[in-house]
C-alpha positions as CSV (number, residue, x, y, z in Angstrom):
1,X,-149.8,0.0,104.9
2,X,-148.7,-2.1,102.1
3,X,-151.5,-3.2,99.5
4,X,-151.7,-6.6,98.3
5,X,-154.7,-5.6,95.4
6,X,-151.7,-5.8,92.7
7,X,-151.0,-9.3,92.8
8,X,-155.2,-10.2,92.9
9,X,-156.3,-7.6,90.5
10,X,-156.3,-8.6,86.8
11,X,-154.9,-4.6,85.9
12,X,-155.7,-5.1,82.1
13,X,-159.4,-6.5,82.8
14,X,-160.7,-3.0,82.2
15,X,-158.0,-1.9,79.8
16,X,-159.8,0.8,77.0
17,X,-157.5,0.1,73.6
18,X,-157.8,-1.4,70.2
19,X,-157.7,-5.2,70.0
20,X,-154.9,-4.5,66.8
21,X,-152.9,-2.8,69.4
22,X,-153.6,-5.3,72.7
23,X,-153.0,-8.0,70.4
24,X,-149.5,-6.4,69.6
25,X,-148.9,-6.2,72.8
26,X,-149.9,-9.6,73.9
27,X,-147.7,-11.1,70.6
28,X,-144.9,-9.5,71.7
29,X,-145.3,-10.9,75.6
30,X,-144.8,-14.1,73.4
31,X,-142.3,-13.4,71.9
32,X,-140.0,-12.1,74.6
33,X,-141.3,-15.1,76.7
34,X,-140.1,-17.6,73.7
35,X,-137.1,-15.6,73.7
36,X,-135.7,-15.4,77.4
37,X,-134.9,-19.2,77.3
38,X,-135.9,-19.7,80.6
39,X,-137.6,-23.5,80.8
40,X,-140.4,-22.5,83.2
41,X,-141.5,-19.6,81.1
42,X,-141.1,-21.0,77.7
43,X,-143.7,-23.7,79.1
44,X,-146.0,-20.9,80.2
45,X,-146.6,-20.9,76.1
46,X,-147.8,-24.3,75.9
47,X,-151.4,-23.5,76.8
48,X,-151.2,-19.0,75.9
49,X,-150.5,-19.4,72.5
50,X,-153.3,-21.6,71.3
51,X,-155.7,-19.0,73.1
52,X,-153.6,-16.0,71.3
53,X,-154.3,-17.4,68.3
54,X,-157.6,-18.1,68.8
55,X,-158.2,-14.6,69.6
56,X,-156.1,-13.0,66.7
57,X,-157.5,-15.1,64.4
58,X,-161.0,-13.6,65.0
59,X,-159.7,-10.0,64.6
60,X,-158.4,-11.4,61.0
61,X,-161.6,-12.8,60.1
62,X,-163.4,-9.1,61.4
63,X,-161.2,-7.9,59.2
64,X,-162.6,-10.2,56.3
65,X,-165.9,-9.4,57.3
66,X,-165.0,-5.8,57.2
67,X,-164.3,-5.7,53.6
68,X,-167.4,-7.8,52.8
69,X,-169.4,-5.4,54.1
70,X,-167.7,-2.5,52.3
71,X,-168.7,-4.2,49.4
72,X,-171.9,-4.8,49.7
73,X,-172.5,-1.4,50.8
74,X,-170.4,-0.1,47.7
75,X,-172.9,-2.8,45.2
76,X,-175.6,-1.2,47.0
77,X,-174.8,2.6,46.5
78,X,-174.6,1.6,43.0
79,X,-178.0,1.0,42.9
80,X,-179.0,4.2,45.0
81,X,-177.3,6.3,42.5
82,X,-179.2,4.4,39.1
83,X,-182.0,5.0,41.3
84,X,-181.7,8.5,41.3
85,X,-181.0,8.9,37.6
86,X,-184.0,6.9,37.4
87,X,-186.1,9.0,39.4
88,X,-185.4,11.8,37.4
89,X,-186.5,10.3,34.3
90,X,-189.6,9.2,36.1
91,X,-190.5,12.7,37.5
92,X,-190.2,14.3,33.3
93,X,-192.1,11.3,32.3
94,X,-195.2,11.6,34.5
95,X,-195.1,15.4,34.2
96,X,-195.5,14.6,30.2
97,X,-197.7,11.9,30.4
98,X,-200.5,13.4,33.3
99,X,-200.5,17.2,32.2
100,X,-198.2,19.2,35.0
101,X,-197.2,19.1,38.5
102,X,-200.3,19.6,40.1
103,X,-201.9,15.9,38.6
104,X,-203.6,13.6,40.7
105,X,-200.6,11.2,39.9
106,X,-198.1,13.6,40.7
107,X,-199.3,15.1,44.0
108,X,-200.9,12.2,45.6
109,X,-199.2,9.1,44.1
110,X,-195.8,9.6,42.8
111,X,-194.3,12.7,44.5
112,X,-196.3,13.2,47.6
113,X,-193.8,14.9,49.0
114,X,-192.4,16.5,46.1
115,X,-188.6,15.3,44.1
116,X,-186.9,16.1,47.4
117,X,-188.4,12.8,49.2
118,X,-186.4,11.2,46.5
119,X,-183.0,12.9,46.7
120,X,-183.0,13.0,50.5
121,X,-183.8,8.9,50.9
122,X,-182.7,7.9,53.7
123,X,-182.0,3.9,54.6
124,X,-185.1,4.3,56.6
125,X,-187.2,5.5,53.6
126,X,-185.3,3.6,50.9
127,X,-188.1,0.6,51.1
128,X,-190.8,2.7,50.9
129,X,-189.4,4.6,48.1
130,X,-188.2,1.7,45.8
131,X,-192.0,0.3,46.5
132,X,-193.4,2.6,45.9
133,X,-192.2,3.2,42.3
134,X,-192.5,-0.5,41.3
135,X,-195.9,-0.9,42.0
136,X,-196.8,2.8,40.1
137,X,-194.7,1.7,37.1
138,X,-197.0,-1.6,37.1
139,X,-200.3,0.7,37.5
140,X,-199.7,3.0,34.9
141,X,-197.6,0.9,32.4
142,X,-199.9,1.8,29.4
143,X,-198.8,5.4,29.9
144,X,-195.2,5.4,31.1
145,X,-194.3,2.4,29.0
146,X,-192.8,-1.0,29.5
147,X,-189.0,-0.2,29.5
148,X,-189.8,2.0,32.4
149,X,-191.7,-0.7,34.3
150,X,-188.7,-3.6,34.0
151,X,-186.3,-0.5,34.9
152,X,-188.3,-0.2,38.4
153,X,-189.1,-3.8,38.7
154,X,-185.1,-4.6,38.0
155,X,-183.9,-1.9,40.7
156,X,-186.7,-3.0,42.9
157,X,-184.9,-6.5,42.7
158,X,-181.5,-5.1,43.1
159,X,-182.1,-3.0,45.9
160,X,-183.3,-6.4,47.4
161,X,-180.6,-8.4,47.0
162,X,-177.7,-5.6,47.8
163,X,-180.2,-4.6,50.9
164,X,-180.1,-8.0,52.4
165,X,-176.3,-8.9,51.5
166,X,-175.1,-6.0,53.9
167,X,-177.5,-6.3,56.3
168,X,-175.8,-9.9,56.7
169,X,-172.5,-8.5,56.1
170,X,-173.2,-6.5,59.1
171,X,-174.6,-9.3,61.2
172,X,-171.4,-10.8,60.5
173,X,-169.0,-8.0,61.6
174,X,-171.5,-7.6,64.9
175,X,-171.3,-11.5,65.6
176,X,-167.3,-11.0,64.9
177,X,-167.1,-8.4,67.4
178,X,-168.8,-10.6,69.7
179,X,-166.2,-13.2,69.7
180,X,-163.7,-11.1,70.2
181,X,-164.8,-9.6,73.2
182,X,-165.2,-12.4,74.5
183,X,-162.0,-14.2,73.6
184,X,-160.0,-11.2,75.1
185,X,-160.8,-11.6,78.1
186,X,-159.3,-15.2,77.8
187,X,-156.4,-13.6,76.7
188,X,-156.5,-11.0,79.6
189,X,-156.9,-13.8,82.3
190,X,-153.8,-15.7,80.6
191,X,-151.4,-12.8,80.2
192,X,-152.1,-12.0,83.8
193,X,-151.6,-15.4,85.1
194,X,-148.0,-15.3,82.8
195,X,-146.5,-12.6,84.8
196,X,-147.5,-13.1,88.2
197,X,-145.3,-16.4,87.5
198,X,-143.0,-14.6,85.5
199,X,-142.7,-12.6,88.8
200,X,-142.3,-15.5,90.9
201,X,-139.6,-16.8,88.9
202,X,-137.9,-13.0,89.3
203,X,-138.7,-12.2,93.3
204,X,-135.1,-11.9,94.2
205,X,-134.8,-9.6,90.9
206,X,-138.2,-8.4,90.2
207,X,-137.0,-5.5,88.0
208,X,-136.8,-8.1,85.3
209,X,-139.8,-8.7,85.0
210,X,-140.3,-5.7,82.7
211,X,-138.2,-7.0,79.8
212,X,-140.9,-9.4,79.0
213,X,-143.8,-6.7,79.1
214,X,-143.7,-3.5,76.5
215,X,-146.5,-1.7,77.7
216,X,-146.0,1.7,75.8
217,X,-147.9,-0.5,72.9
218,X,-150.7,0.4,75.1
219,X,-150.2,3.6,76.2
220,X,-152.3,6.5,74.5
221,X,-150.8,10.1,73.9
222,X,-153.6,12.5,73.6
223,X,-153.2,16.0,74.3
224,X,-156.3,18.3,74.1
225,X,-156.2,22.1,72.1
226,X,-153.9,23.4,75.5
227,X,-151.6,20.4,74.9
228,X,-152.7,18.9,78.4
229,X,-152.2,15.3,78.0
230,X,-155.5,13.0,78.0
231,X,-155.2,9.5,80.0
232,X,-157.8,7.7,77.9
233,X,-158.5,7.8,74.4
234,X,-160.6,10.6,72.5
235,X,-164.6,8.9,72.3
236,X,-167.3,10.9,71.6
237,X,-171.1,10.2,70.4
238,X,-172.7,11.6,66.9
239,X,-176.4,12.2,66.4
240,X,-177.9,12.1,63.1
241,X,-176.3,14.3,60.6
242,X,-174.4,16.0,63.2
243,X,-170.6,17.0,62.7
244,X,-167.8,16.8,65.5
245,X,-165.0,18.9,65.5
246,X,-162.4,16.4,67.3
247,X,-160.7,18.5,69.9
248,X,-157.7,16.8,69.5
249,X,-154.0,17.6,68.8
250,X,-153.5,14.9,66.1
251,X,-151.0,16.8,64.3
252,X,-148.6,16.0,67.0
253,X,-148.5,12.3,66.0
254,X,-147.8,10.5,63.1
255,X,-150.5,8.1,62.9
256,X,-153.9,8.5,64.6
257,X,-156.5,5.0,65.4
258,X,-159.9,5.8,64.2
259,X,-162.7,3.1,66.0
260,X,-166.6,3.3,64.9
261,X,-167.7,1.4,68.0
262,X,-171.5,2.3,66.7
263,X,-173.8,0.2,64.3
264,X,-173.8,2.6,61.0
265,X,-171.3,4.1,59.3
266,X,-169.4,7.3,60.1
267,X,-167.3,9.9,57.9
268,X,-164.4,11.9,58.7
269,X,-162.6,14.7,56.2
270,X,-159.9,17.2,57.2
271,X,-160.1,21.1,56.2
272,X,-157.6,24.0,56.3
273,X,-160.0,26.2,57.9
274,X,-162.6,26.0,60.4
275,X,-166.0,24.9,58.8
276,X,-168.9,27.5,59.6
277,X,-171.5,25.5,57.3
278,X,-170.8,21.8,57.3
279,X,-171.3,19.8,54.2
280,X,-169.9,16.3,54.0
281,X,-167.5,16.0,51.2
282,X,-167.9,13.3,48.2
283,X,-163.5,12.2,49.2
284,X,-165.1,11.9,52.8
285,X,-163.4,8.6,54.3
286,X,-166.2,5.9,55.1
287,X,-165.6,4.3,58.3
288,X,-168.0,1.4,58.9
289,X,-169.2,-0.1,62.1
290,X,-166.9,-1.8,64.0
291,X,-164.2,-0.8,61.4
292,X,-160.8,0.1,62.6
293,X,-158.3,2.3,60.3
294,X,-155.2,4.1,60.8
295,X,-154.2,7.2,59.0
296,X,-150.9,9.1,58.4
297,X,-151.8,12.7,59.6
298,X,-149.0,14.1,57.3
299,X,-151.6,15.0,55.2
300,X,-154.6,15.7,57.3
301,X,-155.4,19.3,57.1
302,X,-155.6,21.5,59.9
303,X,-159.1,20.8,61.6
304,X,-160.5,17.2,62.1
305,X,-164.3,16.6,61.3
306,X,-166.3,13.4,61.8
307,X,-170.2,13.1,60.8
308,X,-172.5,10.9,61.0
309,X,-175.4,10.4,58.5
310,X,-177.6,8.0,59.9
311,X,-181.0,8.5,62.5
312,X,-179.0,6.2,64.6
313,X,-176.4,8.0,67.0
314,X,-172.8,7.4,66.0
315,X,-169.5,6.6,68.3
316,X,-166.3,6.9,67.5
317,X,-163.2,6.1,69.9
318,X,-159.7,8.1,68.3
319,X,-156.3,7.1,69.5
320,X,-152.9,8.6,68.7
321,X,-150.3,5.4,68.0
């Protein structure tokens, strides 16, 4: 029996791909449209490209957003890292000042959990932490001194301001990717609409219909470690401080689609060998949530790692273009 569920079934409604490349694909619908000449399809513009627009600029202005938050988080790594030299200073100071490591001050005040609570801050902790030291500065400014007070009270302040700057950069990249899912599927509902008239226009010839649609844009080429191709693209979750090994063949592409779909930033590195102990290298690349970024795999190494840092689980999405 012949099914009809072709012509009622919007087949790119659950489509899995990058909006950069469904937006490709959708621009170029467009343009072949614009193109063929034909009166009844160049009309079929009229009311698509306003919605295509609509919907591409939004991935523009995620893009925007993007950026914003990579500098906010960049400002705000700034201040981790005086925070740090800082602490260090702090922990010689109070070891001068109250007689030793094993002071009240330094057991049960300062370092409670030793110098390690310090260089292992977390996001989670970093509040508590840069607190913490501002008020104990302010308590014992007659014996640490006042330069060392304003340096705690002024990173106190920074930490603040860089804090809440990416926390609404990342609103804004969330809200972003809000819009966009939802303006796609505007775009979906259009695009389908276009070619079952596109179709009607063809249904002595329907073969044509084909020259308006280039769907290898979508089409991902994965191949696992046997080369067995892979239908959908590579995705995989990341728990805190874990590192995934991608088992995938990236070397056979040129250019691979990296995807954080998580909420915290992720970091991927390459290596020449296989990593028994995994460290996550200062040149790591930073990929931040909801950030999208190709790379050239000319010059990727031999294994692929990504990590995650964060308490919160990481997901990635990896698609060979």
């Amino acid at each position: 029996m012949i099914s009809l569920d072709i012509l009622t079934v919007n087949f790119w409604k659950n489509l899995q791909c990058s909006h950069k490349r469904f937006r490709l694909f959708v621009e170029d619908c467009t343009v072949k449209a614009k193109a063929s000449g034909i009166p009844e399809i160049v009309d079929l513009l009229t009311d698509t490209n306003p919605i295509v627009k609509f919907y591409s600029d939004e991935i523009n202005l995620l893009d925007a957003t993007i950026s914003d938050q990579r500098v906010a988080t960049a400002l705000k790594n700034i201040v981790y890292s005086d925070y740090q030299i800082a602490i260090r200073g702090l922990e010689g100071a109070v070891i001068d000042v109250f007689k030793g490591k094993k002071s009240i001050q330094y057991t049960t005040e300062f370092f409670t959990h030793g110098l390690g609570e310090y260089s292992d801050m977390t996001e989670h902790t970093a509040q508590i932490l840069f607190t913490r030291t501002e008020l104990l500065t302010t308590k014992y400014v007659t014996q640490l001194g006042i330069p060392r007070q304003t340096l705690f009270a002024d990173l106190m302040a920074s930490y603040t301001a860089t804090h809440s700057a990416q926390q609404l950069a990342i609103a804004n990249v969330v809200n972003c990717n809000a819009q966009i899912k939802k303006k796609v599927v505007d775009v979906k509902d259009i695009i389908f609409r276009n070619i079952l008239k596109i179709a009607a226009h063809f249904y002595k010839t329907p073969g044509e219909v084909k020259n308006f649609y280039s769907e290898t844009v979508l089409h991902c080429r994965h191949k696992n470690k046997n080369g067995e191709p892979i239908e959908k693209a590579y995705e995989a979750s990341i728990s805190k401080l874990s590192v995934l090994l991608a088992d995938i063949s990236y070397t056979k592409f040129e250019r691979l689609l990296f995807e954080n779909l998580g909420t915290e930033s992720l970091y991927y590195f390459t290596s020449d060998t296989e990593l028994e102990v995994i460290v996550i290298p200062e040149d790591a690349t930073e990929l931040i949530s909801g950030e999208e970024k190709i790379e050239e795999t000319s010059t990727f190494k031999k294994f692929l790692y990504i990590a995650n840092k964060s308490e919160v689980k990481g997901k990635i999405q990896l698609s060979a273009i």
